[in-house]
C-alpha positions as CSV (number, residue, x, y, z in Angstrom):
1,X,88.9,38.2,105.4
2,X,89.0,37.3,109.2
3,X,85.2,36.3,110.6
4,X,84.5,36.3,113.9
5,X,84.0,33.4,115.7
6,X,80.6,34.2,117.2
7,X,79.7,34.9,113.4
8,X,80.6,31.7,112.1
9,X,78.5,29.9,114.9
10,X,75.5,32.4,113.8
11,X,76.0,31.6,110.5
12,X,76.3,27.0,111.5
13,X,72.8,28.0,113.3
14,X,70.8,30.0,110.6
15,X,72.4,27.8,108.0
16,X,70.4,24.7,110.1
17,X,67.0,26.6,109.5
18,X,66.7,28.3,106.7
19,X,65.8,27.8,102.7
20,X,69.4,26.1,101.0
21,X,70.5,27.5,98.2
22,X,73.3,26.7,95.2
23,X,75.4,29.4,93.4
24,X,75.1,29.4,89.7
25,X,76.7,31.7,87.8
26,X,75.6,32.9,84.3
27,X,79.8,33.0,83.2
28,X,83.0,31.9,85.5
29,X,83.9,34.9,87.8
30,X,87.5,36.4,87.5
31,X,88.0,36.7,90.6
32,X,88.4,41.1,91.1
33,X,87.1,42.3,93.4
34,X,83.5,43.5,92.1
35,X,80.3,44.9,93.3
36,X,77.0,41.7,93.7
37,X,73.9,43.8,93.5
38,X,70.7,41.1,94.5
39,X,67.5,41.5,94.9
40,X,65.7,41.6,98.1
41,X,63.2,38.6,97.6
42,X,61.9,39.8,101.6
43,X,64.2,38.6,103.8
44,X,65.9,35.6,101.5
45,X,68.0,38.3,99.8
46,X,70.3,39.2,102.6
47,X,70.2,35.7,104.0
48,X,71.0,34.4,101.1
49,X,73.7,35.9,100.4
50,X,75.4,36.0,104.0
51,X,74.9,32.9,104.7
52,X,74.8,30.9,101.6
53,X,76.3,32.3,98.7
54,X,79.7,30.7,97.7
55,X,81.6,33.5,98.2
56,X,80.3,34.6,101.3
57,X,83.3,34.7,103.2
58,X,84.8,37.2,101.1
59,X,82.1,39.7,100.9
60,X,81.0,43.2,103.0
61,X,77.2,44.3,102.9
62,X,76.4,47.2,103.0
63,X,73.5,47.9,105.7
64,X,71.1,51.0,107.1
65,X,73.0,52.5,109.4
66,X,69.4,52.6,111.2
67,X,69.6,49.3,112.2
68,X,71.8,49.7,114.5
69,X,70.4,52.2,116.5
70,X,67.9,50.7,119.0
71,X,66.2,54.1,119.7
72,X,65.3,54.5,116.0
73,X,64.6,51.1,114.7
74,X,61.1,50.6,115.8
75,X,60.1,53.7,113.5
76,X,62.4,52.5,111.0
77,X,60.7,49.2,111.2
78,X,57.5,50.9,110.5
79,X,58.4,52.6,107.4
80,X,59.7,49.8,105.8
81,X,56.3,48.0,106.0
82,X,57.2,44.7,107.8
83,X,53.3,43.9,107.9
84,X,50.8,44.1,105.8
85,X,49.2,47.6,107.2
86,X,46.1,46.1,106.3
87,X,45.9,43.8,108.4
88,X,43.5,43.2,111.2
89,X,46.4,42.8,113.8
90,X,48.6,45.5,112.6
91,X,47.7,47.2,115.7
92,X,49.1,44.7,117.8
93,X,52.0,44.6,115.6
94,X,53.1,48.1,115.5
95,X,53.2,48.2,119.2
96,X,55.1,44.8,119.5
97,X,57.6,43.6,116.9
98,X,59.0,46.8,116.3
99,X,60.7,46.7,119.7
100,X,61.7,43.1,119.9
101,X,63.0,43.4,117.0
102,X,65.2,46.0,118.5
103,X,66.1,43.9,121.4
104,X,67.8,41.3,119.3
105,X,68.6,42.6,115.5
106,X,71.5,45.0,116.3
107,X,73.6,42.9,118.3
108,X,73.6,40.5,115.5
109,X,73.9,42.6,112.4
110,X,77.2,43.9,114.5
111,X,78.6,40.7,113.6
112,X,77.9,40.2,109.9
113,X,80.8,41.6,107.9
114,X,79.2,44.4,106.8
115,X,79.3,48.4,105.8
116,X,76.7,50.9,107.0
117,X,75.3,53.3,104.8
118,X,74.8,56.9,105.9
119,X,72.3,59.1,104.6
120,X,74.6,62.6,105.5
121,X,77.9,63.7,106.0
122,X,79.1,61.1,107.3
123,X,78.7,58.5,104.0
124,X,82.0,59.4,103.1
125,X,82.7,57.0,105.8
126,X,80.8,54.1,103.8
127,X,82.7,54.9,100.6
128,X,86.0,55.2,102.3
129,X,85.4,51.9,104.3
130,X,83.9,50.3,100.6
131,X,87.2,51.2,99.0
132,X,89.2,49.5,101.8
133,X,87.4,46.5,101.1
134,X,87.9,46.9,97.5
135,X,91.7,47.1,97.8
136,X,92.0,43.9,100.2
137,X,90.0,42.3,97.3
138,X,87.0,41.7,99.0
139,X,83.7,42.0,97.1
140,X,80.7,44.3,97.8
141,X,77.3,42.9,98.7
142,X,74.8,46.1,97.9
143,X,71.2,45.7,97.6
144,X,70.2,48.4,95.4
145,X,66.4,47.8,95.8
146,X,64.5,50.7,97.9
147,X,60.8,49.6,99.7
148,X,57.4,50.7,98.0
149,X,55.3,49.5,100.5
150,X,54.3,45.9,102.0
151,X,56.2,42.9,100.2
152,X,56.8,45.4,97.3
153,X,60.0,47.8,95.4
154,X,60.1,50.2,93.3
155,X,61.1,48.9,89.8
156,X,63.8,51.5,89.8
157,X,67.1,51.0,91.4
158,X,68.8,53.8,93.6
159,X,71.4,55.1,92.1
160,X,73.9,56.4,94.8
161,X,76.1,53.5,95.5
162,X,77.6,53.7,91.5
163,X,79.4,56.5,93.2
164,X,81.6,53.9,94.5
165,X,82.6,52.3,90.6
166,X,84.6,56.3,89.7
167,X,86.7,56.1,93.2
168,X,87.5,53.0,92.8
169,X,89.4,53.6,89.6
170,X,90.8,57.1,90.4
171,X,91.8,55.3,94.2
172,X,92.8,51.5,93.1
173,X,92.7,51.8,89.0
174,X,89.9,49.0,89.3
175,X,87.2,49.3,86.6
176,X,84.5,48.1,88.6
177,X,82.1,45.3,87.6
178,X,78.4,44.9,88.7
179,X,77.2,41.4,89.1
180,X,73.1,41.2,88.9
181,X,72.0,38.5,90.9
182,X,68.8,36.8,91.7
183,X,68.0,35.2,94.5
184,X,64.8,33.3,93.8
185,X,63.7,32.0,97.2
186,X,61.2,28.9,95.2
187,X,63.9,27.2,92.8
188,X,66.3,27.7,95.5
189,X,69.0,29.3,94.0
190,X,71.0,32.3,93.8
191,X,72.1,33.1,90.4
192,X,75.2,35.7,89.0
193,X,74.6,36.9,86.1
194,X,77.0,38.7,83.5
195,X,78.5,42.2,85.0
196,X,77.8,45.2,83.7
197,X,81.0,46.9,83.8
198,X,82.0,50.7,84.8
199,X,83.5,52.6,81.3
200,X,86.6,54.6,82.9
201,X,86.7,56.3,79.6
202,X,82.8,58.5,80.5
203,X,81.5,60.4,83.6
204,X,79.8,58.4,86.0
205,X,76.6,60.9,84.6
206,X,77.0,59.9,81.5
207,X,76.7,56.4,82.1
208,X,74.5,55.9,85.3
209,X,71.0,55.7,83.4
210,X,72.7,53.0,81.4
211,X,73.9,51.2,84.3
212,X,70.8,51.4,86.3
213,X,68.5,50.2,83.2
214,X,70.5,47.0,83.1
215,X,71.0,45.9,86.6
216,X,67.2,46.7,86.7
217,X,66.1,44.7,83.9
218,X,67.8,41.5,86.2
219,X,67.4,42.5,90.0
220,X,64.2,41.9,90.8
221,X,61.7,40.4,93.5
222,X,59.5,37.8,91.9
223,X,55.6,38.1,92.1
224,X,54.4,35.9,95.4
């Protein structure tokens, strides 16, 4: 996969300044193309895995399409607690970071290899994009996590992206594997654990609570 130069010199810079972290994996990868479903672990997750992961320059996130939209970030922002609404200064933050964030974090999530995810018509575009990546065996970066409030989510998964693991095999005749992985901010590390791997042979209904049981038994935030 072809990385833009002004992403690689993001990458060198964030690299300098944030938490290091080592790849270990639970059993040596095959090398398919799969889906890697981590936790969030506040911001380490995604900058964990974009910039540090081993495989990182083979992998697309998928991403809010929300974040790119500077007009509609700052409420975004809001809803996805960034602060601890309890705070004395929440206030001042509400009517601050929201919109410096939206100065700067579009123009740079425009340059992370990436996917955005719709929430309407038009995520046929993020499935038809996913399975592009898929067939020029790249690897899926999907953080299945949803926010339940400040430095917290809900135990349970979402459950739309395994909509991707049935196209892939009717499209590419790739049975899909799901990679757990934690990325545990303290011990430094970011570890793969054994997939969990689509059954061609059942309905993605008749599978899914299965699926989303064990991926959420391993992708999880740990207590602060």
């Amino acid at each position: 996969m072809k990385l833009k130069l002004r992403f690689r010199f993001l990458r060198f810079f964030v690299k300098l300044f944030t938490t290091k972290y080592r790849t270990e994996w639970e059993e040596p990868f095959d090398g398919e193309p799969c889906v890697f479903c981590p936790n969030h672990a506040r911001s380490g997750g995604p900058i964990g895995m974009v910039v540090h992961f081993q495989l990182r320059d083979c992998c697309r996130t998928w991403f809010n399409h929300g974040i790119l939209d500077r007009k509609g970030l700052p409420a975004y922002i809001r809803n996805d607690n960034w602060w601890n609404p309890e705070s004395r200064l929440a206030w001042l933050y509400n009517i601050t970071i929201p919109y410096l964030v939206a100065l700067i974090l579009p123009s740079i999530i425009r340059l992370v290899p990436g996917i955005p995810v719709y929430y309407d018509t038009r995520v046929v575009k993020t499935f038809r994009e996913s399975l592009e990546a898929l067939k020029n065996r790249e690897h899926l970066v999907i953080f299945a996590q949803y926010p339940d409030g400040y430095q917290h989510h809900a135990s349970e998964l979402s459950k739309g992206f395994l909509m991707i693991a049935p196209m892939a095999y009717r499209k590419l005749g790739l049975t899909l594997k799901f990679y757990p992985v934690h990325v545990d901010p303290r011990e430094k590390v970011i570890r793969v654990m054994k997939p969990i791997t689509f059954n061609p042979e059942l309905t993605l209904e008749e599978q899914q609570s299965d699926l989303l049981r064990a991926l959420g038994e391993k992708v999880y935030d740990d207590p602060e």
